[in-house]
N, C-alpha and C positions, 0 to 999 in steps of 0.2 A: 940575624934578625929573628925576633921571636912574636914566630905565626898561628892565630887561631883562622882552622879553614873549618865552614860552616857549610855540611854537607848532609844535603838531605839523600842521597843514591840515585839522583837523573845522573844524565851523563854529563850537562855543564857543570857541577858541581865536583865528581869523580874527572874531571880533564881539570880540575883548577889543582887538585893535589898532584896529580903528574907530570903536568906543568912546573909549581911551586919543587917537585924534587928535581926535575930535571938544573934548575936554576940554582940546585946545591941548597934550597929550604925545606927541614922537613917537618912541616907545621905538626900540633895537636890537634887531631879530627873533634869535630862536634856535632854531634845529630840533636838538633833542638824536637822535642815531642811536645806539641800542639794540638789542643783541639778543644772541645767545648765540656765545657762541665756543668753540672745543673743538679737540684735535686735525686736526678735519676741515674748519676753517675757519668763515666764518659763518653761521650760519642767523639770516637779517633778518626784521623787520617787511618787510613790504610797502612800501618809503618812494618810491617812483620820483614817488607819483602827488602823496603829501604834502608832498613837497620841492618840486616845481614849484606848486601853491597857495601853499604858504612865499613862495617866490622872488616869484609873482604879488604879493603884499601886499605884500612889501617895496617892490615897482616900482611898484605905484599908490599908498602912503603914505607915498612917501618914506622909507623906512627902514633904515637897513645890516642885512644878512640877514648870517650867520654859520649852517655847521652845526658842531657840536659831536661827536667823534664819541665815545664815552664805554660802547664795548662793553666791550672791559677791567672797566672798574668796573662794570660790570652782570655780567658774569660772577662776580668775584670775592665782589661784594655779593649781588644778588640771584639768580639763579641757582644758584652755590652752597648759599646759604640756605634755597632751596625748595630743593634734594636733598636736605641734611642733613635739614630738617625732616622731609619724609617718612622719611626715613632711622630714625628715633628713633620714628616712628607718631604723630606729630603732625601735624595739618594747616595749612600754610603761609598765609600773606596774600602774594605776591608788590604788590601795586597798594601795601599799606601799605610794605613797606619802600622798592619804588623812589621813591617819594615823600619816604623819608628818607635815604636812601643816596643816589641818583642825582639829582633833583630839585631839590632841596634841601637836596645833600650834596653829590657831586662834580660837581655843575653851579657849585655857590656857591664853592667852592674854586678853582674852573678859569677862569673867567669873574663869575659871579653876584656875586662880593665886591667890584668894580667898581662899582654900581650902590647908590644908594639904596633901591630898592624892585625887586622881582621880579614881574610880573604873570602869571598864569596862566587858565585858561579852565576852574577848578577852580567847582564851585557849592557854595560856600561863602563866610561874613563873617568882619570880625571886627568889635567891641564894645569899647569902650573906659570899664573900668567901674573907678572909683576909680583913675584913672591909673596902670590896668593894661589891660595888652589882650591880649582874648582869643577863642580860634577861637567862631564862631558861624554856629547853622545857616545855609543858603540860605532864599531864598525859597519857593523848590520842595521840597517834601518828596520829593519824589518820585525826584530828580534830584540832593538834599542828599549830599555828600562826604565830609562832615565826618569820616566815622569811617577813611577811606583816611586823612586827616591827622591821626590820632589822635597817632602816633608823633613827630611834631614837637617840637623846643622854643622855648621864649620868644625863645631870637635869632632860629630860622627864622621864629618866626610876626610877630614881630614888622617884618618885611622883606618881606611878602609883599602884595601884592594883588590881589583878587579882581572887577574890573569886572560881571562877570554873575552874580554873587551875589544880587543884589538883584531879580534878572528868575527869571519862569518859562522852562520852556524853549521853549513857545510863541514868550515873545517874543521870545528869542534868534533863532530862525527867520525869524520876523518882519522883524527888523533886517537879518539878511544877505539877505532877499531883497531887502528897501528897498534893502539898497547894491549888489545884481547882483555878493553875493561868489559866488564859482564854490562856495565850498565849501557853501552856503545849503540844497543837497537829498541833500547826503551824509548814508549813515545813520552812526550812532553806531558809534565799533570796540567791538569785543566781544572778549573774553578777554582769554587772559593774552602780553603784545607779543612776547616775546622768542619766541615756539614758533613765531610766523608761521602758515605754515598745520601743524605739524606737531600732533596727535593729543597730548593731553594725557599717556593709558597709554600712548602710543609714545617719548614723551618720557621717561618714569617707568621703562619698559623698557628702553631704552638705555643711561640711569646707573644703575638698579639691578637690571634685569634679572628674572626671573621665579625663584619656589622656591614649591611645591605645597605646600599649606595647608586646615586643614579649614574646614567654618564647619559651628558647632552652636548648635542652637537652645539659647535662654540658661537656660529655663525648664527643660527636658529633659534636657540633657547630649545631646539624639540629633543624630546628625550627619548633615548634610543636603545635604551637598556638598561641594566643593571649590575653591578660588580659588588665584590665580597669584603672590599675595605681597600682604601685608597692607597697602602701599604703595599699592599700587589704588585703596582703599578707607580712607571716612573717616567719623566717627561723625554718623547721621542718614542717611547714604544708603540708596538703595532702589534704581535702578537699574543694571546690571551684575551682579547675584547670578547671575540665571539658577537662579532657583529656584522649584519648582511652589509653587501651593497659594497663592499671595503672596496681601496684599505683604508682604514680609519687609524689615525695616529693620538695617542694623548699628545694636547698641547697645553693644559693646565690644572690645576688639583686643588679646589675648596676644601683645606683640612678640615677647616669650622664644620662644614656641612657635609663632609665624607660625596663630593661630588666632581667627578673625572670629564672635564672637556675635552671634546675629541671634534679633528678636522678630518674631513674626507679627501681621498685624494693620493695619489702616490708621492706627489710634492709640493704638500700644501704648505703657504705663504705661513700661516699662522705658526708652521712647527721648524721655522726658520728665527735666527735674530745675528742682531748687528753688534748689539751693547752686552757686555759684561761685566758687571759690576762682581769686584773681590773683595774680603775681609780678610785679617790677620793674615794680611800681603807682608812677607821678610824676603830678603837677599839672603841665599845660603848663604854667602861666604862672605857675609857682611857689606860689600861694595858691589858695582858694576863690575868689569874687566877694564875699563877706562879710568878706574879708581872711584867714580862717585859716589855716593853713600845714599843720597836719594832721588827723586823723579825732577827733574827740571820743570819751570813752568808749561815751557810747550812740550812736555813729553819728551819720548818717543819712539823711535817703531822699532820693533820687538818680534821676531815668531813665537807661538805659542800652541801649545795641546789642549782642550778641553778632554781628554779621553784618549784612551791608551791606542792608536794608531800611530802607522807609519808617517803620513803626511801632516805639514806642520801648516799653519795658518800665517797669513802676515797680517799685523795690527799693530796701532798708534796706541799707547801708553801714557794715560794720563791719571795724576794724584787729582783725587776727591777732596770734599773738606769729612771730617771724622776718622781719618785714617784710610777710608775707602779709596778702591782704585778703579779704573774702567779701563777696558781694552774694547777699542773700538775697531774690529775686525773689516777688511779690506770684503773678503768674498759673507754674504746669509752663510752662518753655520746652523746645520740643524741637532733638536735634540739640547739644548743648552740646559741642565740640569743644576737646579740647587743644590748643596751638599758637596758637589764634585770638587775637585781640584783642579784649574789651572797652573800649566807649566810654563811658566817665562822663560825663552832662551835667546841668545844673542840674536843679532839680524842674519849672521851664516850658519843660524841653525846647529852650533856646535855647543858652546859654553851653556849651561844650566843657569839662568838666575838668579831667577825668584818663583817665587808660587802663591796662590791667596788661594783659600774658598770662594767657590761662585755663591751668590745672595740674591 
């Protein structure tokens, strides 16, 4: 079989090639280089320390290394995409679109479409149910991906695999230390790649700058402050208000009039809801797992992610008129954010479905 492993130098990524040799495959490494470009040149990930781990595994497993440099279309894709989104007072997924854009977009176009199968050091399965296949959770809940690959379709998923899906990430650990990979004690990255070390608001600042905005409490109408551009700020938050008396939650955001309403409380009613409404809601894998193709009149129940945690929610699924859908959630979830993505997965929480934008 002929493997493209797509390896950034953590250690789940370096256990997917050790893996892949041990099972007698010995893929072509690829370090995709990401990160932001702009007038003023590039602002990188951190790659100096990641690329030389790369190059290591390629030299002890035998494997052609290639880096890939693909800032271009991460600007155009995902960068842009997160400015716009805040732009609008939505809040963005950058992890979900590069993963469709970049990853498994203009990685597959550039290279990846060479190759039978694409491995990654994503934690995540897939399930191969009535000779359909489909995204399914990891072993690790904790660690589980699934909802970053939300966005995907049945050609990407179907091309894709997943070596440490099936491990906790203990064992993952485990293994790279068994094999003396260098990357065995590295912690996990964190955030979002393309910023490197720059400040989330300082990024948000630069493309869109600051404009002096009220914030009033929702209840009241009485105004309680003031904030630097409604951009800042995203529904469910609590820190950065800078306001007495807390804690005080945004629970809604006047784009028109650059104005943040905020409820008091550590668990105020307002920064809860029941109804979700989705847009451009698809079936990864074109059907249910029962073979249907779409929502029956009475729905129906569904677990689901609003947001990258371990714990999944239960809710009733029903078709709108306009293409729109609602999931109308069993337990108040709070923080329901526009912009985000919804993960639809079977009622055992296993098989991947569908996914829509929240609106």
């Amino acid at each position: 079989m002929n493997v493209a492993a797509l390896v950034s130098g953590g250690v789940d990524s370096s256990v997917v090639v050790h893996l892949l040799k041990e099972q007698g495959i010995t893929p072509d490494i690829y370090y995709i280089r990401i990160g932001m470009e702009d007038e003023e040149g590039y602002i990188d990930c951190p790659a100096e320390e990641d690329i030389e781990i790369t190059q290591w595994l390629a030299r002890h497993y035998g494997c052609r290394f290639e880096e890939v440099n693909l800032h271009k279309e991460y600007w155009e894709g995902v960068v842009s995409y997160t400015i716009e989104t805040v732009r609008k007072g939505l809040t963005p997924n950058p992890d979900v679109m590069c993963n469709k854009l970049i990853k498994f977009g203009a990685f597959v176009d550039r290279r990846g479409k060479d190759y039978d199968r694409i491995a990654t050091g994503h934690y995540a399965r897939t399930a191969d149910i009535g000779n359909r296949l489909f995204l399914a959770t990891a072993k690790d809940p904790v660690k589980d991906q699934t909802d970053f690959l939300s966005q995907l379709d049945y050609g990407q998923i179907s091309r894709l695999m997943f070596p440490i899906g099936g491990l906790m990430k203990s064992e993952v650990r485990a293994i790279a230390a068994a094999a003396a990979l260098p990357s065995a004690t590295r912690k996990d990255s964190q955030g979002i790649c393309f910023l490197g070390k720059i400040n989330y608001n300082d990024f948000l600042r630069r493309y869109l700058g600051e404009r002096e905005g009220k914030i009033v409490e929702l209840e009241t109408g009485r105004v309680l402050g003031t904030h630097r551009g409604y951009w800042f700020h995203t529904i469910g938050q609590r820190k950065g208000l800078f306001l007495s008396g807390g804690p005080w939650f945004v629970v809604r955001k006047d784009i028109e009039e650059n104005v943040l309403y905020v409820s008091q409380g550590y668990d105020p009613a307002t920064a809860y809801g029941k109804e979700i409404t989705l847009m451009g809601f698809h079936l990864l894998s074109g059907t249910w797992p029962e073979g249907d193709l779409g929502i029956s009149p009475e729905g129906r129940e569904v677990k689901f992610k609003i947001r990258h945690t371990p714990e999944f929610h239960q809710g009733h699924l029903t078709a709108l008129p306009d293409g729109l859908v609602r999931i109308d959630s069993d337990d108040p979830i709070h923080g329901i954010a526009a912009g985000q993505y919804a993960t639809i997965y079977d009622n055992d929480a296993h098989l991947v479905v569908a996914t829509g934008m929240i609106v």
